[in-house]
N, C-alpha and C positions, 0 to 999 in steps of 0.2 A: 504494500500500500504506500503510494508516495502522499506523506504525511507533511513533507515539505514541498509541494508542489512548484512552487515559483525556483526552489534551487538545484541545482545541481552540482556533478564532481565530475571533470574532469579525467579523460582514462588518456595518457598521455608514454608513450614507448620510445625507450633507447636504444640506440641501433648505432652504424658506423658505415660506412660509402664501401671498407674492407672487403666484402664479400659480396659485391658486386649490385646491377639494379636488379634481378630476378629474386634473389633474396630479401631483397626490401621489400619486394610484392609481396612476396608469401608473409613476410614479420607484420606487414599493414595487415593482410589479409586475417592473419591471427589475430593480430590484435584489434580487429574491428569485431570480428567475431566473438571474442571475450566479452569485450564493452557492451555487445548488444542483448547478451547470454546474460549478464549480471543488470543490467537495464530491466532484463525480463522478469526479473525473479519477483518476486513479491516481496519478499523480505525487506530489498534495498526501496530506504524512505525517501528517496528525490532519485532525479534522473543520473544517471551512468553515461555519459559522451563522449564518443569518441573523437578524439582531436587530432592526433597525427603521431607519424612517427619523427622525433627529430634524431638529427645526425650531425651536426653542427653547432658549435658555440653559440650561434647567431641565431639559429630556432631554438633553440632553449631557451635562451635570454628571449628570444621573442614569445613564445609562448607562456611563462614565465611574468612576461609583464601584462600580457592580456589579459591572463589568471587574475591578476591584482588590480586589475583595472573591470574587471567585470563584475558586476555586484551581486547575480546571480551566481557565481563560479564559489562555493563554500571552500572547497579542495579540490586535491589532485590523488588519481591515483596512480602511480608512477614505478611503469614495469621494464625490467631491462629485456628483454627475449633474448638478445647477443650480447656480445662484450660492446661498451658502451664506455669510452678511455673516461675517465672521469673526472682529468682536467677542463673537457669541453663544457663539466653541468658550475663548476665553480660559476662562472658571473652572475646565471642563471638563478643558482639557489641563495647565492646571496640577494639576488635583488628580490626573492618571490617573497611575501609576506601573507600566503595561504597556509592553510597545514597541510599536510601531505601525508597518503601512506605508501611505504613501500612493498607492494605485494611483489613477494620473491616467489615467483612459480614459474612453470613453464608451460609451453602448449598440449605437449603431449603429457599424459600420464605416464605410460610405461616406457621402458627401454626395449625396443624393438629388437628383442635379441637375435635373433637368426640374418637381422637384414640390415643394423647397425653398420653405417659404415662413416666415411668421413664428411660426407655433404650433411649426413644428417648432423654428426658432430657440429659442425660451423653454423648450422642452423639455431641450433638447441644450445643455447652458452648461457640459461639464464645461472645457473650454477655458480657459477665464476663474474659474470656479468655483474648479479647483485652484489656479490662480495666488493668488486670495483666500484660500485656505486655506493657501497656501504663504510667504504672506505672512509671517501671523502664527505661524504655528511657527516662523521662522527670527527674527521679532520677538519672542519668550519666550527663543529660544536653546534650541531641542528638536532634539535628533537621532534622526533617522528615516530611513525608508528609503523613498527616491522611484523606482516602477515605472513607465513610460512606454509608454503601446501599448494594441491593441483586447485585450481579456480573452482572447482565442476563441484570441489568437496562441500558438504555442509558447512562445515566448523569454519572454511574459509568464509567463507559468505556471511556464516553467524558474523564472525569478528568483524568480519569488511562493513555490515550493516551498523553493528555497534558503534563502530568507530565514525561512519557519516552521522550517525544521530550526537556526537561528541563537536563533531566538526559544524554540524548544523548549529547546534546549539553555541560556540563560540561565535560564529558568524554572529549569530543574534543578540548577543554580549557587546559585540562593538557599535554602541552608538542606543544600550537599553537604556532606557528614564526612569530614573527611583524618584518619584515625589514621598520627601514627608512631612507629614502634619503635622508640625509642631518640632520638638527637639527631642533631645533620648531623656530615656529616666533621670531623676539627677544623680548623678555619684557614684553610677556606676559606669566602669572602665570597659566592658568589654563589646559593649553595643554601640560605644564609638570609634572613630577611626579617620584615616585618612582618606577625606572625597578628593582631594587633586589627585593624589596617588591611584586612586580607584577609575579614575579615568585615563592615566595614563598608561597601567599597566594592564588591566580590564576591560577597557572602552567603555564603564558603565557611568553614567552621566548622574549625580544626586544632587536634585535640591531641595529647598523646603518653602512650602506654602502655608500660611497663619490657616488655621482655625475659621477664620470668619469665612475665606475664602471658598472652605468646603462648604462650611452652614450656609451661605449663602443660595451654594448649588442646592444643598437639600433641600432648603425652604420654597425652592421654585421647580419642586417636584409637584404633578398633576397628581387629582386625587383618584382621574382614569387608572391612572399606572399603578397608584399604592392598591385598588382594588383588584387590578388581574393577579400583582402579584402577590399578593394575600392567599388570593385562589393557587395558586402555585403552590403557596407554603403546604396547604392543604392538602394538595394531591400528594407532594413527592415525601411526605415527613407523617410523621403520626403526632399529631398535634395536641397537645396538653388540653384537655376541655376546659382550662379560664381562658386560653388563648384563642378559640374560637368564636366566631359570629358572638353566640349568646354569650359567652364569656364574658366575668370580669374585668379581665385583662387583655382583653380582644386590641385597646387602643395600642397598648404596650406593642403589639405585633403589627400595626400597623405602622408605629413608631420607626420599627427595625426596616418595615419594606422601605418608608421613606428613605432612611439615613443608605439603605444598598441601592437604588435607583438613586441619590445624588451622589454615591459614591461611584456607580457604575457610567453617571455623564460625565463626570470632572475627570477620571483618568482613560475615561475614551477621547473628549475632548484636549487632554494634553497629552495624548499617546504615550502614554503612561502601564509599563509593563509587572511596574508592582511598588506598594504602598507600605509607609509604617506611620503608625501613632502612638503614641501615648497616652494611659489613663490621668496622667497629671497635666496633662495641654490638652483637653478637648472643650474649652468653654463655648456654650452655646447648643452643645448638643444636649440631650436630654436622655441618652444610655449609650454606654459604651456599643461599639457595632462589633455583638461575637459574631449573631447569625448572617449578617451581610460578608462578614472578611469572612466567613468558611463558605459560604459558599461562592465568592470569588475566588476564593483559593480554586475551590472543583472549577473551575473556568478558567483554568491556567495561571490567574495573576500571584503572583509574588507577595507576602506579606513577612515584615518583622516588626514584633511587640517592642513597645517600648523604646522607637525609635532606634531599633536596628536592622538598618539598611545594607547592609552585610548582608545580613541572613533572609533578607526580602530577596536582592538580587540573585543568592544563591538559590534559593527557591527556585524561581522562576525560573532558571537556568536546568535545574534537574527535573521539575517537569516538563520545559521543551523539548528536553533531553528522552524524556518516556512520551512524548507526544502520540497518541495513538494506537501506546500501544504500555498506559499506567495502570499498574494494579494499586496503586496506592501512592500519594507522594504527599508530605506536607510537613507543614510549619511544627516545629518540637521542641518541647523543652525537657530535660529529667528533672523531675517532677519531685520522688519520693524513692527512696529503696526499703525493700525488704530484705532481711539481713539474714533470712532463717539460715544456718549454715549446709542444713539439707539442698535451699533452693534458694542464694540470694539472687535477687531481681530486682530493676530497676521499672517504676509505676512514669510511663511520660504521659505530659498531659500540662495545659494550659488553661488558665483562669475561664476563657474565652474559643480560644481562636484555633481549632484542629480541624483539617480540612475532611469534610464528610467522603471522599475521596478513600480512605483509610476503612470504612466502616464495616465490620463485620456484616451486620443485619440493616435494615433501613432503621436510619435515626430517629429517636424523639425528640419532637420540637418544647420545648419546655422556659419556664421564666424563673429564678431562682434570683435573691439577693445577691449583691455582688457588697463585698465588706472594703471594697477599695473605689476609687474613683470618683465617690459623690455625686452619682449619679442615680440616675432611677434603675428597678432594677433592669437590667439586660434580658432580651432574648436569647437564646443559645440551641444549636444541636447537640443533645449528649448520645454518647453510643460507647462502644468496645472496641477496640481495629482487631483486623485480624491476625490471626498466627501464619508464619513466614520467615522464611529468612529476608533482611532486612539491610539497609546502611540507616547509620546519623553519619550525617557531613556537617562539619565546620568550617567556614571562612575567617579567618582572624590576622588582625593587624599586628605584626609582630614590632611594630615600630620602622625596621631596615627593610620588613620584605611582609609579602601576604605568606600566610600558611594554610593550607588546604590539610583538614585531618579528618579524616572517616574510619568510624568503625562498625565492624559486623557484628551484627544480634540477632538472636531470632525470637520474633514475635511469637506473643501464646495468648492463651486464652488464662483470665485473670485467673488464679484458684477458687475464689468465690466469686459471689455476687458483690457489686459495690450500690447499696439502694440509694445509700447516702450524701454521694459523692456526684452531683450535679455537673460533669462536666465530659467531653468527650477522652478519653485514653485507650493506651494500649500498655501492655507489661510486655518485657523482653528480657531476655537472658542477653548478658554482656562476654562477647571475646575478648579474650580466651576464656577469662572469668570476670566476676564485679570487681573482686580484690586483685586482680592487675589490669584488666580494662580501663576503671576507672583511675587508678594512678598512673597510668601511662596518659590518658585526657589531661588529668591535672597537671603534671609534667609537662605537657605537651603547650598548655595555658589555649587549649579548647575552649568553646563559649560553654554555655548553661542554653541556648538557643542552637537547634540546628535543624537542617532539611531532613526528615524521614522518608525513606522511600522503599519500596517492596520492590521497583521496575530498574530501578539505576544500581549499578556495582561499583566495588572497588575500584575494577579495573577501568571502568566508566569515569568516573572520576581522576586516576593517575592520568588518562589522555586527555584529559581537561586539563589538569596542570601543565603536564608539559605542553600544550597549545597555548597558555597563558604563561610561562616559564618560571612558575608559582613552586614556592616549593610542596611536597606533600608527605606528608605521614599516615599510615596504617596502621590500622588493630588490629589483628586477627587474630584468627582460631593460633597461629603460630610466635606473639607476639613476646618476646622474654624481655624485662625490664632492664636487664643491664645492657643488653644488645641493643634496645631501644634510647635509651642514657646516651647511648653512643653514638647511635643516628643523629640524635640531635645535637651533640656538639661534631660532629662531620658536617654540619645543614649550617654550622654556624658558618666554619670555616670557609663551605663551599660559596654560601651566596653572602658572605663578606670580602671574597676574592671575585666575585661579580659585580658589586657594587650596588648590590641592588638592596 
């Protein structure tokens, strides 16, 4: 399914004049062949095109600069079929500013043993070819993505597809708009950061709009629109009966449609791919907005509590990331642990704002006090999420550099029932465990805010980083604290020798 219809990648082959023009025929011919096989497939989310074979420093460079000059072009896919000297790609990859992967295969699957002979050799050099071109990217200091295997494979094409929905989503990165409402909580250090840095190294653009600005939008919401979507809440949610027609608290819900219908004109209006507020900066509104931010979140936009725009942008980035194809992705906070030494577990879960996206069963729509904010009480969805394996992802300002840290969990179903606890969650088991998962986070100076997601991995995220030249750390099932101690003062060394 092409989920990103408007972009594409680029399938682009290196070759050499050496073995004559009938051989370039056949390497074109291959290689249109492949791009149009992998174009086909369903898996791959935006189009597969084929471009050319270059053979020259001068098509390199020139195709090369098209790439970066084409606003539809996300990436390249960049296959050597023959030996390819790999002095000719130097101008080229330095001047290209796409990401790239290198898929090292070749046309044929097998070795044609009985009928092997030398034409076929000269033909078939991706072997040595890649090696040549894996040379000199690792000699520039280029981070790229190396796929190993016949094209025709699943596992190739898995990877090939993950790795454009990585690329798509950086594409989409350069030039996102975080509007926030207001400023960050006061006094605390981790949901602020650097916005010039954030645009320069991310391409993601933050500013901040007062309070009145939004009210303004909300209060020149139609009362057409609070009544369809009222009718909406109804259908899709199992509604509290004070929050219905006859209900008491019926106004309360119409409150929240208003506040998500002026939330949803003002950042359609400034093209606006994801949002933070604050419950200490919303004067003018009349309840905090849970049920409007979750269900934008299910609508792709990006949200960070408390004015952080970090973890809004990150958001948004990891679900463009699963575009079409999310079993769950959203805004998270660790919440609470339970410490039983049988099952310690971590309870996530926010005052407000968990995107219904996550949800086990279809949510209850429900109204509960909220003991912060001064506000009236809130609408909210509360539910379970599901059990899964899982990431939290971190974006964090290290002061000299951004740090990208994710760790694996796996979602469960709570042990009990929670009747109590008015708000939407999920419980998960911490890699490799809580008592080193969570000190390797704290070590790590991780937020208390991160993207949850059941559709994006690890490995989804490290080709993030290296597309942003971010550094990145991992938790996993494999993670030992002294070895990890050690990454981190090597992470020192490495991107203080970068300058970044």
């Amino acid at each position: 399914m092409k989920v990103y219809q408007e972009k594409e990648v680029w399938f682009v082959t290196g070759s050499q004049h050496l073995y004559g023009e009938e051989v370039l025929k056949t390497v074109a011919q291959h290689s249109q062949l492949i791009a149009e096989s992998l174009d086909a497939d369903n898996r791959m989310p935006c189009k597969i095109t084929f471009k050319e074979v270059v053979t020259t420093p001068d098509s390199i460079f020139e195709v090369c600069s098209a790439a970066n000059h084409d606003a539809n072009c996300i990436g390249l896919v960049l296959w050597m079929h023959t030996f390819s000297p790999a002095k000719m790609w130097i101008r080229g990859l330095n001047a290209l500013n796409k990401p790239f992967c290198h898929l090292h295969t070749q046309f044929n699957r097998d070795i044609p043993w009985g009928t092997i002979d030398m034409d076929f050799m000269n033909l078939n050099q991706s072997a040595h070819g890649g090696r040549e071109f894996g040379h000199i990217c690792a000699r520039l200091g280029i981070e790229r993505k190396v796929i190993v295997g016949h094209w025709e494979q699943d596992d190739v094409r898995d990877d090939l597809s993950k790795w454009i929905r990585v690329a798509a989503t950086w594409a989409e990165f350069q030039g996102m708009k975080v509007v926030r409402f207001g400023d960050n909580m006061r006094q605390v250090s981790v949901t602020c950061g650097d916005k010039v840095e954030a645009e320069i190294v991310l391409g993601v653009s933050v500013n901040t709009h007062g309070i009145g600005d939004l009210v303004g939008v909300i209060n020149d919401v139609a009362k057409s629109e609070i009544d369809d979507l009222v009718a909406t809440y109804a259908t899709e949610y199992d509604l509290a009966p004070e929050l219905g027609i006859q209900g008491d608290r019926h106004e309360s819900l119409r409150e929240a449609a208003k506040i998500e219908l002026g939330l949803r004109h003002f950042l359609k209006q400034g093209d606006f791919a994801a949002y933070t507020d604050t419950f200490e900066d919303l004067h003018g509104m009349k309840q905090l907005p849970g049920l409007p931010t979750q269900r934008l979140m299910a609508d792709g936009y990006g949200f960070g509590a408390e004015g952080d725009w970090k973890h809004a942008a990150l958001l948004r980035a990891v679900k463009y990331m699963a575009l079409g194809n999310d079993k769950g992705t959203s805004f998270m906070e660790d919440y609470t642990y339970h410490l039983d030494p049988a099952g310690p577990r971590c309870l996530g879960s926010h005052m407000l704002e968990i995107c219904p996206s996550i949800a086990e069963s279809k949510p209850k729509c429900e109204i509960h006090p909220l003991g912060i904010g001064g506000k009236e009480d809130p609408v909210r969805l509360v539910f379970d999420g599901k059990s899964g394996p899982a990431i939290n992802v971190s974006l964090v300002d290290m002061g000299t550099r951004f740090r990208l840290l994710v760790n694996n969990v796996e979602a469960m179903k709570p042990n009990e029932d929670l009747p109590n606890l008015p708000v939407a969650r999920v419980l998960w088991d911490v890699k490799p465990s809580l008592k080193d998962g969570a000190a390797a986070w704290i070590l790590a100076g991780g937020a208390h805010h991160t993207a949850f997601s059941y559709s994006v991995t690890a490995e989804d995220m490290a080709d993030f980083a290296e597309m942003a030249g971010i550094e990145l750390l991992v938790i996993d099932e494999n993670t030992d604290l002294r070895s990890f101690k050690q990454e981190m003062r090597w992470n020192e060394a490495t991107y203080g020798l970068r300058g970044i």
